[in-house]
C-alpha positions, 0 to 999 in steps of 0.5 A, spaced: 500 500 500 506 505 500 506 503 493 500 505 491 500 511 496 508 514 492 504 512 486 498 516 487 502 522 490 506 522 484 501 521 480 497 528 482 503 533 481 506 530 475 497 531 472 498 538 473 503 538 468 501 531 464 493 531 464 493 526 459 495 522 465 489 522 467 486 517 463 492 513 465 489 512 472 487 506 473 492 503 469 498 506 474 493 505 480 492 498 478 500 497 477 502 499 484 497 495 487 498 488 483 506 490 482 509 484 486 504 479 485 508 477 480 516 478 482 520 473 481 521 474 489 515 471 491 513 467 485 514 464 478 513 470 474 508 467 469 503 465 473 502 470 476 501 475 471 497 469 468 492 470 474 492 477 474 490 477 467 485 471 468 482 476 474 482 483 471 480 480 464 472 482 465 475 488 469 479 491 465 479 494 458 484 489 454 489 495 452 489 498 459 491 491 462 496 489 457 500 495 459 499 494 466 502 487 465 508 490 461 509 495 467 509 490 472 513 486 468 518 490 468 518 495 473 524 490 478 530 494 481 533 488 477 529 488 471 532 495 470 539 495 471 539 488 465 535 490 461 534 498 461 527 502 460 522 498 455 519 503 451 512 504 453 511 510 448 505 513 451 505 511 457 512 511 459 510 516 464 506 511 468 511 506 467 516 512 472 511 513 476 510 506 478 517 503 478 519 511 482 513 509 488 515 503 488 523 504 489 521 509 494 517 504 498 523 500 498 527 505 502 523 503 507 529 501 513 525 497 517 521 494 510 528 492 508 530 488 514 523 484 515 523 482 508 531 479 509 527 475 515 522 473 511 527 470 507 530 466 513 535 471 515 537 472 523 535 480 525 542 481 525 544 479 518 538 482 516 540 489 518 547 488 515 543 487 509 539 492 509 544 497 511 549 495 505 543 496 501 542 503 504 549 504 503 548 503 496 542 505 493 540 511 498 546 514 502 551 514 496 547 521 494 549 524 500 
């Protein structure tokens, strides 16, 4: 739900400049939400985006859908840092908004420590992991 709250405030001042962005709502709403239901942390990545679209399929416009697959499918830290931004074209707005609410999220100190617990990791490595990556990704723009 940080997520999806970084993303909506994004989404409200970026509107100010972008109105077109308006009729992306939903697909920005819908990528922040569903993001990790499909990360290759948690799941195979094809199944979970078969169940997204299995689900939304009668709730979604098809169009609206396949770029909420295409944003979630590529949005991970990871995903970037191999492969770059895909070229969303019209909607490479939405993809940012999503994907910059989303590492924002993730600069969570006390996210980034239970998720290495979740992982099977002892609080102290936990905590040394989540500090590495701080170091790394968040304290170097100091």
């Amino acid at each position: 739900m940080d997520v999806l709250n970084y993303a909506n405030s994004i989404y409200e001042f970026e509107l100010k400049e972008n109105p077109y962005l308006f009729g992306q709502k939903n697909i920005i709403y819908y990528s922040s939400v569903l993001h990790d239901m499909c990360d290759k942390k948690y799941m195979n990545t094809n199944q979970g985006v078969n169940e997204i679209n299995t689900y939304f399929k009668d709730k979604m416009e098809p169009n609206d859908l396949h770029v909420t697959e295409e944003i979630i499918k590529t949005m991970s830290y990871s995903y970037v840092k191999k492969n770059g931004f895909p070229n969303l074209g019209h909607y490479q707005k939405a993809y940012h908004i999503v994907r910059e609410a989303d590492l924002l999220s993730s600069y969570d100190f006390d996210r980034s420590i239970i998720y290495h617990m979740n992982r099977g990791n002892s609080f102290s490595d936990s905590y040394e992991n989540a500090l590495e990556l701080f170091d790394k990704r968040v304290f170097k723009y100091r």
